[in-house]
C-alpha positions as a Markdown table, in Angstrom:
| # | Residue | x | y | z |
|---|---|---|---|---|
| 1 | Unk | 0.0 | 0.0 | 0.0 |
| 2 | Unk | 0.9 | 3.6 | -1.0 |
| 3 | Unk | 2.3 | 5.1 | 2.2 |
| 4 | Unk | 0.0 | 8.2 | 1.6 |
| 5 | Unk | -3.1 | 5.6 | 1.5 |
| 6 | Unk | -1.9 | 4.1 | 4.4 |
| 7 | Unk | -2.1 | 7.6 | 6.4 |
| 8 | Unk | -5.5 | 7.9 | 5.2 |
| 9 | Unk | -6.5 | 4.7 | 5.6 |
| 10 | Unk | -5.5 | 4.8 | 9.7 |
| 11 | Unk | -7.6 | 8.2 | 9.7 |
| 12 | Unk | -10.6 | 6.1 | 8.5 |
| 13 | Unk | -9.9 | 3.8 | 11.2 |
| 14 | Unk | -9.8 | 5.7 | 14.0 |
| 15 | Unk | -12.8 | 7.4 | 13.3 |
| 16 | Unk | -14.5 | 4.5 | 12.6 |
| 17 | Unk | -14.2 | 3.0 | 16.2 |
| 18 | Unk | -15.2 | 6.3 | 17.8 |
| 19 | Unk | -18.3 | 6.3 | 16.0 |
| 20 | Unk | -19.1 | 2.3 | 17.1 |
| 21 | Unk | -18.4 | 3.4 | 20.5 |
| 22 | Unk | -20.0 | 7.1 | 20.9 |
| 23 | Unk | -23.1 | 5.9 | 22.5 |
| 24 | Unk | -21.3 | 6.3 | 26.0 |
| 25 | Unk | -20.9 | 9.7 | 27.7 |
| 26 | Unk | -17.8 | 9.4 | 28.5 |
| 27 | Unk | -15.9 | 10.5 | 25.0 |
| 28 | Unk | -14.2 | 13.5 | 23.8 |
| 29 | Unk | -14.8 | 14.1 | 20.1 |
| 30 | Unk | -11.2 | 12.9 | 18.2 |
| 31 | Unk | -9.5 | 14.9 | 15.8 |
| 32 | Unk | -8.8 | 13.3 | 12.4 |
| 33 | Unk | -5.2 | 12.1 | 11.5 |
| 34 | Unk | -3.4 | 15.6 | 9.8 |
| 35 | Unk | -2.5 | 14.9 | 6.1 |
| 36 | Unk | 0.7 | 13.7 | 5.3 |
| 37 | Unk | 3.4 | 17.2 | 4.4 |
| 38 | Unk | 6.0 | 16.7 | 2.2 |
| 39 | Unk | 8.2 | 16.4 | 5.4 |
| 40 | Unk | 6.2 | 13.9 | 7.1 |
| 41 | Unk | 6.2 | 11.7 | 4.2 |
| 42 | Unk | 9.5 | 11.7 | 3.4 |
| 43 | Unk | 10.1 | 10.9 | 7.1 |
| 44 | Unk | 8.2 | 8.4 | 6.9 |
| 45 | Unk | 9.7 | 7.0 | 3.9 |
| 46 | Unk | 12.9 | 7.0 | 5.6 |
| 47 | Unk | 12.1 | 5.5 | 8.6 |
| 48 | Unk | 10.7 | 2.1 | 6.8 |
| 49 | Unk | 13.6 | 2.5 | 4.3 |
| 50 | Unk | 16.8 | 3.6 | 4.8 |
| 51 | Unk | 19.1 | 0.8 | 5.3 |
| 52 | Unk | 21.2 | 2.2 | 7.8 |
| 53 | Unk | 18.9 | 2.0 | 10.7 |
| 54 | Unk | 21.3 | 3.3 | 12.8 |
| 55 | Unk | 21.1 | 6.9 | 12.3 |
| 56 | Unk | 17.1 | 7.1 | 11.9 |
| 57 | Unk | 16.7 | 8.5 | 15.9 |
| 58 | Unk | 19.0 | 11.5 | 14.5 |
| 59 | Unk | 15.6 | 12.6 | 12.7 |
| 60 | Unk | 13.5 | 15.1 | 13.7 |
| 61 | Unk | 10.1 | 13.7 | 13.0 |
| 62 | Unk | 8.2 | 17.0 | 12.5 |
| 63 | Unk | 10.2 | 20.1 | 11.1 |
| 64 | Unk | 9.8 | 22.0 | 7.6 |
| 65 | Unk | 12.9 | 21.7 | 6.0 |
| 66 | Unk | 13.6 | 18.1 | 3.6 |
| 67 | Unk | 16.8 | 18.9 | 2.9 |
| 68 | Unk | 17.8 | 18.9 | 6.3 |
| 69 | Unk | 16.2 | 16.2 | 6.9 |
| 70 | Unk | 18.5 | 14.6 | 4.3 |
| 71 | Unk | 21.3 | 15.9 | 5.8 |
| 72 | Unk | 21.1 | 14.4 | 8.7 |
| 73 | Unk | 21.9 | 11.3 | 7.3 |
| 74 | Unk | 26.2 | 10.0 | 6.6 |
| 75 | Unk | 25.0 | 8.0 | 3.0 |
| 76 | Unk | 26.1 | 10.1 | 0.3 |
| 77 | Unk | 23.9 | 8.3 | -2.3 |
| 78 | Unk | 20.3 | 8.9 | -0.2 |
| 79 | Unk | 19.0 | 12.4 | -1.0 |
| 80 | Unk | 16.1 | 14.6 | -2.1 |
| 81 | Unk | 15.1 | 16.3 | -5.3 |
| 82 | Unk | 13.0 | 19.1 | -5.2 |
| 83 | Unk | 10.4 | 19.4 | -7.8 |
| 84 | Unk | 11.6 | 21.6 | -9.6 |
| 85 | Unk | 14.8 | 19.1 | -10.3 |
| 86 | Unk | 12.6 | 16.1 | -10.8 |
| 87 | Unk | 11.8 | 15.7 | -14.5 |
| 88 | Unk | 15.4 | 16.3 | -15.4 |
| 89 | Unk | 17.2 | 14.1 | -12.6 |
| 90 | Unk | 14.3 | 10.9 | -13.8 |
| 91 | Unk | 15.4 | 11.7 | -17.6 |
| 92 | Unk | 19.1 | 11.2 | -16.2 |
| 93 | Unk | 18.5 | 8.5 | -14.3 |
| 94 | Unk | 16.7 | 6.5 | -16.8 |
| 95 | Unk | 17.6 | 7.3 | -20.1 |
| 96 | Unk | 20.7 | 8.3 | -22.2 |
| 97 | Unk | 19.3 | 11.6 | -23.6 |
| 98 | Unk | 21.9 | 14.2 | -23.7 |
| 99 | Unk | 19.7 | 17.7 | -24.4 |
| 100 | Unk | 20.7 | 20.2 | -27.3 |
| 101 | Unk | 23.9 | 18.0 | -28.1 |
| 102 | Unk | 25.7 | 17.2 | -32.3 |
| 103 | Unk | 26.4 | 13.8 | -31.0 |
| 104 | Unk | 30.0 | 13.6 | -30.8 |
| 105 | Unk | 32.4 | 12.1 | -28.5 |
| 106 | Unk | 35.5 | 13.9 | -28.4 |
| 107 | Unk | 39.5 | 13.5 | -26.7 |
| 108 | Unk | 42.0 | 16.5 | -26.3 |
| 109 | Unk | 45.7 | 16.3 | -27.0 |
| 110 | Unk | 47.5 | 19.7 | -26.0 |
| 111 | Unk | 50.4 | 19.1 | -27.8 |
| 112 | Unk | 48.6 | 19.5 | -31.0 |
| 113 | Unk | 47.5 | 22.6 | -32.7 |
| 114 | Unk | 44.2 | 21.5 | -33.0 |
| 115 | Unk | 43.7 | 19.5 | -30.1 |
| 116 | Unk | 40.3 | 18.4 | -30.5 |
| 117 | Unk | 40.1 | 14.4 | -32.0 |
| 118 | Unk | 36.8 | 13.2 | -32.7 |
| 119 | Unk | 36.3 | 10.0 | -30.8 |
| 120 | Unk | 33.1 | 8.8 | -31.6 |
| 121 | Unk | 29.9 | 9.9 | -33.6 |
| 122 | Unk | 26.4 | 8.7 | -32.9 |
| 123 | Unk | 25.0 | 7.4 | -35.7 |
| 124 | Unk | 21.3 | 8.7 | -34.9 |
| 125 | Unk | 22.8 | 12.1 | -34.1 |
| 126 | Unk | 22.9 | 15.3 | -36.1 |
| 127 | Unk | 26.6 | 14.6 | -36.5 |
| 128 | Unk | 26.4 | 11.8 | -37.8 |
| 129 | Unk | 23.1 | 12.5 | -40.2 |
| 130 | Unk | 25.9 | 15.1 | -41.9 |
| 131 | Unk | 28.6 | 12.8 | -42.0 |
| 132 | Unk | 31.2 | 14.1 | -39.7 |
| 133 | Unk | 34.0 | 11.5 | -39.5 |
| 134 | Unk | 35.4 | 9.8 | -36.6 |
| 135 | Unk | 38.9 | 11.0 | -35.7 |
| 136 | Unk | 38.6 | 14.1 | -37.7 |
| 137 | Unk | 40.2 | 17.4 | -35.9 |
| 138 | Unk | 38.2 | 19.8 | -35.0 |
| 139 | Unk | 39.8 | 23.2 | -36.6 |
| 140 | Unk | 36.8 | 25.6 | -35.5 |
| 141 | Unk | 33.1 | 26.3 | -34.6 |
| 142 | Unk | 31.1 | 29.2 | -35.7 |
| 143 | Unk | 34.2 | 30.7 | -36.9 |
| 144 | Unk | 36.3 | 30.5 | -33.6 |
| 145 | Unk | 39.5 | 28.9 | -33.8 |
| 146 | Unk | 39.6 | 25.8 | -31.6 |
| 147 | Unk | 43.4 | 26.0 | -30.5 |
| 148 | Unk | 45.7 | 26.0 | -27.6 |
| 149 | Unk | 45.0 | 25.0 | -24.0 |
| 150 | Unk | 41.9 | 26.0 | -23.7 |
| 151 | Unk | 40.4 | 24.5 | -26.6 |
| 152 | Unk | 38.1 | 22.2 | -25.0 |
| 153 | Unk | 36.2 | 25.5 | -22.8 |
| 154 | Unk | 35.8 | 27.3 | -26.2 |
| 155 | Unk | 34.5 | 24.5 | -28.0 |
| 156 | Unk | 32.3 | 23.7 | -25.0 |
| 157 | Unk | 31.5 | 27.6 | -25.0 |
| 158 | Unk | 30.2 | 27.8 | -28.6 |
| 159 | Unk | 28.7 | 24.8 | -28.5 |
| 160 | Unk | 26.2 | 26.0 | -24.9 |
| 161 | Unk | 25.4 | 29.4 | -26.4 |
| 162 | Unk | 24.6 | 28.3 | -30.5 |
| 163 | Unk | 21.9 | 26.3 | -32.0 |
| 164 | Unk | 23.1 | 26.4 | -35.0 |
| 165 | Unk | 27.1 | 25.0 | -35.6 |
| 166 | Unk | 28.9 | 25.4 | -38.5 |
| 167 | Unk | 32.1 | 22.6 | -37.1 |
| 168 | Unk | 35.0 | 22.8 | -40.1 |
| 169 | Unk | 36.8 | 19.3 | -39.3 |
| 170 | Unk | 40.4 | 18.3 | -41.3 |
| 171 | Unk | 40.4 | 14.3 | -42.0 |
| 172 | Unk | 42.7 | 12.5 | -43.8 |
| 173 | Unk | 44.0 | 15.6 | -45.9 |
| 174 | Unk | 40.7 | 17.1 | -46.5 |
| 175 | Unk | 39.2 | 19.9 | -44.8 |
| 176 | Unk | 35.2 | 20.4 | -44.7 |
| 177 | Unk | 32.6 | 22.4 | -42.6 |
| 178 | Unk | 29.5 | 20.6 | -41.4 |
| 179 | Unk | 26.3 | 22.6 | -41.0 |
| 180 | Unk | 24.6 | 21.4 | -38.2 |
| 181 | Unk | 21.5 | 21.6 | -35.4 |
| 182 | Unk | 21.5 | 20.7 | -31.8 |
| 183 | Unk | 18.7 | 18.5 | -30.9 |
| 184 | Unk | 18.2 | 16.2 | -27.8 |
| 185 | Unk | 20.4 | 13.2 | -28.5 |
| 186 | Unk | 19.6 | 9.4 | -26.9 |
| 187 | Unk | 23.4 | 8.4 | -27.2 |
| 188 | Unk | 24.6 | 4.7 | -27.4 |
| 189 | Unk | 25.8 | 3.0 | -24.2 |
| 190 | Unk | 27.3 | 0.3 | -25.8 |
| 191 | Unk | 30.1 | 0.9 | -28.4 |
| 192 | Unk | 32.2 | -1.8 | -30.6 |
| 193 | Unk | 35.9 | -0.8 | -31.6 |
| 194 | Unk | 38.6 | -3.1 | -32.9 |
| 195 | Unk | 42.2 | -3.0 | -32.0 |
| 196 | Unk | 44.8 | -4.9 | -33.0 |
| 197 | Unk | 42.1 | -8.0 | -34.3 |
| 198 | Unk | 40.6 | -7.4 | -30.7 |
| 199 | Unk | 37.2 | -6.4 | -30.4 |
| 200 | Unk | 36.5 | -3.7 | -27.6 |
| 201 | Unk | 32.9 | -4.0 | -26.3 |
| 202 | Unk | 32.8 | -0.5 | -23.8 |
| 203 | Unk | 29.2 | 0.0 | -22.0 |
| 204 | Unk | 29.0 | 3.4 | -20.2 |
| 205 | Unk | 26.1 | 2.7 | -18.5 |
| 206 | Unk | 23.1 | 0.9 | -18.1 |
| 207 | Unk | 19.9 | 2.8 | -18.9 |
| 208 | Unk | 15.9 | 1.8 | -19.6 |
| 209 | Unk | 16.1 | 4.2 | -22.6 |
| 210 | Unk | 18.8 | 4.9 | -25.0 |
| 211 | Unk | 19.6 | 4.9 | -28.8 |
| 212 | Unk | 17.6 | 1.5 | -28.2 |
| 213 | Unk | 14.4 | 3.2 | -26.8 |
| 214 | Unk | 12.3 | -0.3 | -26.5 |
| 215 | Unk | 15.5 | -2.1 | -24.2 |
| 216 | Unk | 18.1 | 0.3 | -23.6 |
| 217 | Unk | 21.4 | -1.1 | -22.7 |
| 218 | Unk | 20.6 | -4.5 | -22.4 |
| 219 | Unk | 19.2 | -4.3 | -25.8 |
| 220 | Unk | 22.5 | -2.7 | -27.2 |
| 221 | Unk | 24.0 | -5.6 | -26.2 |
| 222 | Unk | 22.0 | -8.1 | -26.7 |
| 223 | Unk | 21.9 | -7.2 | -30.5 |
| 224 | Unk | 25.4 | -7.0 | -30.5 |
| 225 | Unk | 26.3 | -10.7 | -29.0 |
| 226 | Unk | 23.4 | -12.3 | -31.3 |
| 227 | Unk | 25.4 | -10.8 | -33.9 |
| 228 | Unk | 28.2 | -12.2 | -33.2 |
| 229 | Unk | 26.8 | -15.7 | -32.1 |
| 230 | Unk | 29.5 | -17.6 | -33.6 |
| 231 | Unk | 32.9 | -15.7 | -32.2 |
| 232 | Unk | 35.4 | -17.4 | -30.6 |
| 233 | Unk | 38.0 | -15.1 | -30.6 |
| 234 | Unk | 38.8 | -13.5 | -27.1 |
| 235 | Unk | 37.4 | -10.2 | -26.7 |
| 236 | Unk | 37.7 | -6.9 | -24.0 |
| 237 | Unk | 34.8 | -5.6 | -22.3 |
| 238 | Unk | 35.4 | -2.0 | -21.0 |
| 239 | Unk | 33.8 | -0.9 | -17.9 |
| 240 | Unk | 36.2 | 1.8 | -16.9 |
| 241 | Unk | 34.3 | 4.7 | -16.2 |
| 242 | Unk | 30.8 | 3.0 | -16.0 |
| 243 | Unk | 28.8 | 4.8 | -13.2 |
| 244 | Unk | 26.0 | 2.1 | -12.8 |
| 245 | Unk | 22.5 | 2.7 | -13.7 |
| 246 | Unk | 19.3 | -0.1 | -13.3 |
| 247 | Unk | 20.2 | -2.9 | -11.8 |
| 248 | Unk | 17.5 | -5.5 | -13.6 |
| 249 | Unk | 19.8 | -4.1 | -16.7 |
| 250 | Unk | 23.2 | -5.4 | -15.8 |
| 251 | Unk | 21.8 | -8.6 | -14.2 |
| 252 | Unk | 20.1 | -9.2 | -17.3 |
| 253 | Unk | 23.4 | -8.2 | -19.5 |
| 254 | Unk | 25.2 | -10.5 | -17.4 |
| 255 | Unk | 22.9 | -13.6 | -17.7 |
| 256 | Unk | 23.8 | -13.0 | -21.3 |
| 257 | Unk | 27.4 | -15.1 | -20.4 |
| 258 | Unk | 26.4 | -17.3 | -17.5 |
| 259 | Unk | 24.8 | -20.3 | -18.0 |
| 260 | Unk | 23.3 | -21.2 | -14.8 |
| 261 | Unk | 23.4 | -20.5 | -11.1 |
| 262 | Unk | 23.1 | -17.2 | -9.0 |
| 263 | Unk | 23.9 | -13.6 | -10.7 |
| 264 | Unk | 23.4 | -11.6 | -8.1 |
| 265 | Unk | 22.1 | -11.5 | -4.2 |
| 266 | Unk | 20.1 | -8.4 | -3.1 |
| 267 | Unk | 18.9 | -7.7 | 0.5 |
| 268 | Unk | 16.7 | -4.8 | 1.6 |
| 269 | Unk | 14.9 | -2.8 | 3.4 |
| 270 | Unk | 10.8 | -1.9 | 2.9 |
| 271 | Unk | 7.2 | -2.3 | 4.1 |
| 272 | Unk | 4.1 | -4.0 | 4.2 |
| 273 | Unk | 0.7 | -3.2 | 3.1 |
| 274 | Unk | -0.1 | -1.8 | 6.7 |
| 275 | Unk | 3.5 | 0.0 | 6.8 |
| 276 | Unk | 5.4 | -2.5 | 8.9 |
| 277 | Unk | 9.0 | -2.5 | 7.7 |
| 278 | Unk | 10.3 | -5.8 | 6.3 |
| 279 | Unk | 13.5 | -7.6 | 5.4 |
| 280 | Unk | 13.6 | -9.1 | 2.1 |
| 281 | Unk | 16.4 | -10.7 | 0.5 |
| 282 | Unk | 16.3 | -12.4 | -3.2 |
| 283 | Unk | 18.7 | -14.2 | -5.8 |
| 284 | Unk | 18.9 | -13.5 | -9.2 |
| 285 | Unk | 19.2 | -16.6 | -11.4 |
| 286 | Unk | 20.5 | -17.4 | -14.8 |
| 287 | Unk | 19.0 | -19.1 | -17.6 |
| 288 | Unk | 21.1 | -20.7 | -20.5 |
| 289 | Unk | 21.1 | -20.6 | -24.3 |
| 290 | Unk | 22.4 | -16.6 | -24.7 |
| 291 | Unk | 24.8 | -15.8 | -27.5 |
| 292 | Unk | 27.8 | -15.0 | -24.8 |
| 293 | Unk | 28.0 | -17.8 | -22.8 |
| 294 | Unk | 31.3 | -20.3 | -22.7 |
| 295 | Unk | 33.0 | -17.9 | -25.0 |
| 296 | Unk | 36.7 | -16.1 | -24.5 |
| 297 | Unk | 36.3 | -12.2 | -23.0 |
| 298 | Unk | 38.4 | -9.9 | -20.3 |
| 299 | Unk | 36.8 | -7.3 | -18.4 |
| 300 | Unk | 38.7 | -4.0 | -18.0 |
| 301 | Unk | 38.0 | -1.5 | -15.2 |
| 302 | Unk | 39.1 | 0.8 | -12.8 |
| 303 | Unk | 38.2 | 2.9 | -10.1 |
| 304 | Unk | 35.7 | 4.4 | -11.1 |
| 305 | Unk | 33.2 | 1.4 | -12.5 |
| 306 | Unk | 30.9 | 1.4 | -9.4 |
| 307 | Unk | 27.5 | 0.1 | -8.5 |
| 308 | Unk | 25.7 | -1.7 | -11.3 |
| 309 | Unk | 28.9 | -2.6 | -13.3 |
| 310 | Unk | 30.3 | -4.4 | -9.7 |
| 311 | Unk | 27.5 | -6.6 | -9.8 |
| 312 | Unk | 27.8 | -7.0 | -13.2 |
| 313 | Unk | 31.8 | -7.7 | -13.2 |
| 314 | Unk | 31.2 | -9.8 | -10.3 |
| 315 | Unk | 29.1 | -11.7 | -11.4 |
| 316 | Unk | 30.7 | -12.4 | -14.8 |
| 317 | Unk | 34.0 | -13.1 | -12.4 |
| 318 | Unk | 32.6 | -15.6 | -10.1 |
| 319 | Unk | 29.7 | -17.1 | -12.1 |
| 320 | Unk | 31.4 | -17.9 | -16.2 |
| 321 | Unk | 35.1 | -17.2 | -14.6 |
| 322 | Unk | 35.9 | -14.3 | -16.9 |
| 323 | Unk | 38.5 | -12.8 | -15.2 |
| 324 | Unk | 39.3 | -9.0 | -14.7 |
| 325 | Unk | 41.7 | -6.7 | -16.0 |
| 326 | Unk | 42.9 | -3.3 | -14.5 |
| 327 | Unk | 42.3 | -1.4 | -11.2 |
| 328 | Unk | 40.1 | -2.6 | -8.3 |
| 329 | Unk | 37.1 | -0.9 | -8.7 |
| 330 | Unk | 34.7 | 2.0 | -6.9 |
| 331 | Unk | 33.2 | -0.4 | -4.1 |
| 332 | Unk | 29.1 | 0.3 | -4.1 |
| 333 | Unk | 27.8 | -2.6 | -2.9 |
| 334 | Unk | 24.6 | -0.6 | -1.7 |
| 335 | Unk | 21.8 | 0.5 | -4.3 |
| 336 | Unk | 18.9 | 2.8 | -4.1 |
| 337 | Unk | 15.2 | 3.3 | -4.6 |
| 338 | Unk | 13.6 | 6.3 | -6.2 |
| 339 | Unk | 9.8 | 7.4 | -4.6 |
| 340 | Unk | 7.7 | 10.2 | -6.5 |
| 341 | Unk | 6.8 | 12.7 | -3.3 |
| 342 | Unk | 3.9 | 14.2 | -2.2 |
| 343 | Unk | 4.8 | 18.1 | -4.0 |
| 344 | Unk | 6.5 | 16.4 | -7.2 |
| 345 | Unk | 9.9 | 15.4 | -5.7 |
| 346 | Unk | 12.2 | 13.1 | -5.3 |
| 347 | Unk | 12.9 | 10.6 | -2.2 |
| 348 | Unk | 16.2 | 8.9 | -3.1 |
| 349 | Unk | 17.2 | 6.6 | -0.5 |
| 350 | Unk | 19.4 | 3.4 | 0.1 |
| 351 | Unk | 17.6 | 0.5 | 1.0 |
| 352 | Unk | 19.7 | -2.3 | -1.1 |
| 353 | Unk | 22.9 | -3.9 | -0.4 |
| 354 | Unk | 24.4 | -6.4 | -2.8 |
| 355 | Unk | 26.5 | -9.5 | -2.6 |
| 356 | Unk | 28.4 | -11.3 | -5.4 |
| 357 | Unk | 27.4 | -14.8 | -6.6 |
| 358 | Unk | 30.0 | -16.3 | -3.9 |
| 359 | Unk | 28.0 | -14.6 | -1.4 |
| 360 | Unk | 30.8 | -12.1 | -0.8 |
| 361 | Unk | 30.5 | -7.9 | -0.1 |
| 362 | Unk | 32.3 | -5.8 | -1.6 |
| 363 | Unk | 30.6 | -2.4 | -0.8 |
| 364 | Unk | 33.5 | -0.3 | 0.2 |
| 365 | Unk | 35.9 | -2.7 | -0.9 |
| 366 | Unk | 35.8 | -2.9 | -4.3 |
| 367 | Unk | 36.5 | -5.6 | -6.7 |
| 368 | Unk | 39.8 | -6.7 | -7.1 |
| 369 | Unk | 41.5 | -7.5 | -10.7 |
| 370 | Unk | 43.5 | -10.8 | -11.5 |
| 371 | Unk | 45.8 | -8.9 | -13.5 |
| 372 | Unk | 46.2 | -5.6 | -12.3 |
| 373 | Unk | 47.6 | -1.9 | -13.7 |
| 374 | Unk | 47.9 | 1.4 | -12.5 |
| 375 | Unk | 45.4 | 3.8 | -14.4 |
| 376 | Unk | 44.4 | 1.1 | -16.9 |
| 377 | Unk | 44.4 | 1.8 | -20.1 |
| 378 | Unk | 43.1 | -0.3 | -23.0 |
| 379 | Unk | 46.7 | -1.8 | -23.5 |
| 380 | Unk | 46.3 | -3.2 | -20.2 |
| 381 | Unk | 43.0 | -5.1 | -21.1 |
| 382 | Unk | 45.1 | -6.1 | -23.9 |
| 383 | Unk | 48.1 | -7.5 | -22.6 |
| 384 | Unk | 45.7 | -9.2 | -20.2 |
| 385 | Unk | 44.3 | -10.6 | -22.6 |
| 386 | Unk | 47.8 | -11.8 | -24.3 |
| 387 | Unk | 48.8 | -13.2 | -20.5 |
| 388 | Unk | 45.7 | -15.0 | -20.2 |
| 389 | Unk | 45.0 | -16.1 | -23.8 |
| 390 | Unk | 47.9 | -16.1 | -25.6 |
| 391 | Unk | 46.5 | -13.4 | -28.3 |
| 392 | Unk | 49.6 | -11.0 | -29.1 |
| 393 | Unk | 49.4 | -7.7 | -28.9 |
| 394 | Unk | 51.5 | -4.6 | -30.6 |
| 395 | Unk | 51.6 | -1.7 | -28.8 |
| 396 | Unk | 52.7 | 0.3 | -31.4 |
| 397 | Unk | 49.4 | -0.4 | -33.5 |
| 398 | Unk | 47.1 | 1.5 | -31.2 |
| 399 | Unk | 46.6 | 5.4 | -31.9 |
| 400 | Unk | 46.9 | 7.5 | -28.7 |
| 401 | Unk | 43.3 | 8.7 | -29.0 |
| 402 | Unk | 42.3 | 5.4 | -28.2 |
| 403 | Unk | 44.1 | 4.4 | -25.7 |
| 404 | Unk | 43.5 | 7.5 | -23.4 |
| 405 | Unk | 40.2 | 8.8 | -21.7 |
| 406 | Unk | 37.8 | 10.4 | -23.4 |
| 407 | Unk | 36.5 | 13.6 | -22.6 |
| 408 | Unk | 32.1 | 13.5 | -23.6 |
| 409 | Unk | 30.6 | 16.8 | -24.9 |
| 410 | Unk | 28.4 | 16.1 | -22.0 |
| 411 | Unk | 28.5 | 14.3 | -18.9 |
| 412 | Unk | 26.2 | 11.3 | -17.8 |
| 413 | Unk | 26.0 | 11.4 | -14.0 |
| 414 | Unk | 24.7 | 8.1 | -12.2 |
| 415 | Unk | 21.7 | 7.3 | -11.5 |
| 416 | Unk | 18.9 | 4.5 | -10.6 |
| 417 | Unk | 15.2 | 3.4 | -11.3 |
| 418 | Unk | 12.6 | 5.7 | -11.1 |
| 419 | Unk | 9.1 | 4.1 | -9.6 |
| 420 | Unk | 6.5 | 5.3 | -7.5 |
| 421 | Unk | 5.9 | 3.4 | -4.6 |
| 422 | Unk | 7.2 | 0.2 | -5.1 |
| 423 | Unk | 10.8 | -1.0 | -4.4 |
| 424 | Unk | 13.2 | -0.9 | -7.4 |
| 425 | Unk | 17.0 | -0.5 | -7.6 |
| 426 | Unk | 19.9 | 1.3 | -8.6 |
């Protein structure tokens, strides 16, 4: 039950059994239950929720203020969106949309005098309607030259404050400008290079909505792999960087390689119809016959691949044995749920922890490469994969572009599941 029909629903009781009883003389009239404010509920929210149980007397149950009712609390992932932040913060959590955007990807090399390299370009984007090509330089926008250290700010500059881009880019001897129109771009979250005969599968995240709008991530992927059925050839999966995102995404992306047994264990925090809390815990299970199972891949991360890509690298480590490459990762273990508020906000709180296949935590931990590297780069997945595979690998085949990080025209912050009232996950 709703926890706002809950409140009316005790209201309805109480008044109820002072009616059946008002024959007698000896009762005061009862004053009906106050509706819930945006305060109250969100208290109440986080009193049935929040998985650190701990700090819940350090609440104030009545007060005005729900952001210092947040504050209150150590757990740098619960919070509260105001209304006003809503509709953007559930567009970022659930889909890849990147508002008024050309679709590009790009990296920055100082030493050049065009430092600007084209990375990527969205297929479904205005870039790449026009044809802009992938590792072109970017020589200027609008007219402004796009040199020197502070290339990146003045491209980012032009590109906030115009519409319309004129973006002259020099590739492979020829030099052309593209006439182009922002518009809001769903950008892919899965992406297939090769290098050196190795194919690179990178995920950035895992969304309900991106250039696939039906399946999202899981979708990207799973087209991908069908695809590709009949591989056997080792290939890298690149999570360095991932953020997380929906967690009945990357369980689902990692049944794609696991044939049977437990992908993921999940414990929480929530309540009954009546608004008891309760204490759930669940496995997620595998089914076989997907197009990546008992075939040759290295994961890649780093610190920063956190919350849904753990579970997901976890659970590809422990339950098909791929092993990991790089630098232990970010250590979220914990996950949260997203409530709709009584005025139009958000109630983000954590009420999830999560456990590898093995049973094991790694929330603050991290998960820990078999082959490890400081500041992986793709080389390192690479050589991993060399080391563990017996593929070679030639250094000196791999363009610097692609080896370093890549700097996004915009930025996708993580996220989790939006719902309303029932219990989801991040």
């Amino acid at each position: 039950m709703h926890p706002r029909s809950w409140l009316k629903a005790s209201t309805a009781s109480v008044l109820t059994a002072f009616f059946l009883t008002a024959c007698s003389d000896f009762f005061e009239p009862v004053d009906s239950t106050p509706a819930p404010t945006e305060y109250t509920y969100n208290y109440w929210l986080l009193q049935r929720t929040y998985l650190f149980e701990d700090e819940l007397p350090l609440l104030d149950e009545q007060g005005d203020s729900v952001s210092e009712l947040y504050n209150k609390l150590s757990d740098p992932f619960t919070r509260y969106v105001p209304p006003a932040k809503s509709e953007a913060t559930k567009n970022q959590i659930n889909t890849s949309i990147v508002p008024g955007d050309v679709g590009m990807e790009y990296s920055a090399f100082l030493q050049s005098e065009h430092p600007l390299v084209i990375y990527r370009v969205y297929t479904e984007s205005p870039a790449g309607r026009a044809g802009i090509p992938r590792y072109g330089n970017i020589l200027n926008v609008n007219g402004v030259e796009i040199v020197g250290e502070r290339a990146k700010a003045i491209y980012d500059s032009v590109l906030t404050f115009n519409r319309n881009l004129a973006i002259k880019v020099a590739h492979q001897g020829d030099t052309v400008t593209y006439n182009i129109t922002k518009e809001d771009v769903y950008a892919p979250t899965v992406f297939i290079d090769t290098l050196n005969g190795t194919e690179v599968i990178t995920i950035t995240s895992f969304k309900l909505n991106t250039v696939d709008k039906e399946n999202g991530t899981l979708g990207e992927l799973t087209t991908y792999l069908n695809a590709t059925r009949n591989t056997t050839a080792p290939r890298l999966i690149d999570l360095r960087n991932n953020p997380g995102g929906h967690v009945k995404h990357c369980t689902a992306m990692a049944d794609l390689f696991i044939k049977d047994g437990i992908l993921s264990t999940r414990s929480w925090r929530g309540f009954a119809g009546d608004g008891t809390p309760t204490y759930n815990t669940a496995d997620e299970m595998a089914k076989q016959g997907d197009a990546g199972e008992g075939k040759k891949f290295m994961l890649l991360v780093n610190r920063n691949s956190a919350s849904c890509a753990e579970i997901f690298a976890a659970a590809l480590q422990e339950g098909a044995k791929i092993p990991v490459a790089g630098d232990t990762t970010y250590g979220k273990g914990i996950g949260q749920s997203t409530w709709n508020t009584l005025n139009g906000g958000l109630a983000i709180i954590t009420n999830l922890e999560f456990l590898t296949p093995n049973g094991n935590s790694y929330n603050k931990k991290g998960i820990a490469p078999k082959y490890y590297c400081k500041s992986p780069s793709i080389i390192c997945g690479l050589e991993a994969i060399q080391k563990h595979y017996g593929k070679k690998v030639t250094k000196t085949h791999i363009p610097g572009y692609l080896v370093r990080p890549l700097q996004r025209t915009q930025s996708n912050l993580e996220g989790g599941a939006f719902i309303d009232g029932e219990k989801e996950n991040l």
